[in-house]
N, C-alpha and C positions, 0 to 999 in steps of 0.2 A: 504494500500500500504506500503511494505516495503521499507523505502531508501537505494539507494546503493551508493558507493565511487561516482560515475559516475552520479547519479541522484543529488544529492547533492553538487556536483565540478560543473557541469552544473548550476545550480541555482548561487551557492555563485559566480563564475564568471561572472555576467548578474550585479553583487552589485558593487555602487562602487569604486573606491580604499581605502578609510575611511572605508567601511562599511569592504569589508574585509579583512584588516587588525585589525580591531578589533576582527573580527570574527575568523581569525588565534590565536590571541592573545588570545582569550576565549577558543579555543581549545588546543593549546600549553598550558594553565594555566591548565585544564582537565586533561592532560595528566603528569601534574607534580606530581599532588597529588598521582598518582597510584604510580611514581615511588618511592615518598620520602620513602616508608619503608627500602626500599635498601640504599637510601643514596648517589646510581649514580650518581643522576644529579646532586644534592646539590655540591657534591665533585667537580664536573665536572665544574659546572660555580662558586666556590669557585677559582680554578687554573686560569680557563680563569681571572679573575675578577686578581687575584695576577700578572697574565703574565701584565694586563694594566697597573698596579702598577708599576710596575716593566719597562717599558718602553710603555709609555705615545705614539711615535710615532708609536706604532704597529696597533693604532686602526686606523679604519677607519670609513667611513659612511654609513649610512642606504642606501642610493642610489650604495654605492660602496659592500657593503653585498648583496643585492638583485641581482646585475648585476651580481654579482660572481655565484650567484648559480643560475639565471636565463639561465647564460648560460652553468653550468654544465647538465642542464636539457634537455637541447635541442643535446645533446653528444650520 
């Protein structure tokens, strides 16, 4: 059996919430290593990381990150 997006989002949602977010976290980590030849990302959470430096009140929290984009998703 081949997996698909759909067979696999089915599963890893039935996990859970520990389970995946570590499981996101394994896969966002997967998906770094491809990009680092380019240097994108690096660069990319290099600035974000300098913008927190740089004002300390912009961040916000894991529960207010998630809500943010849980409900760009549902748009």
């Amino acid at each position: 059996m081949t997996a698909t997006y759909e067979s696999v989002m089915n599963f890893a949602l039935q996990l859970p919430p520990a389970e995946r977010s570590r499981l996101a976290s394994n896969l966002w980590e997967s998906t770094r290593e491809s990009m680092r030849d380019g240097g994108e990302l690096d660069a990319m959470l290099d600035e974000r990381e300098a913008e927190m430096d740089r004002d300390p009140d912009a961040e916000i929290s894991d529960e207010q990150f998630m809500s943010h984009f849980a409900s760009r998703s549902r748009k």
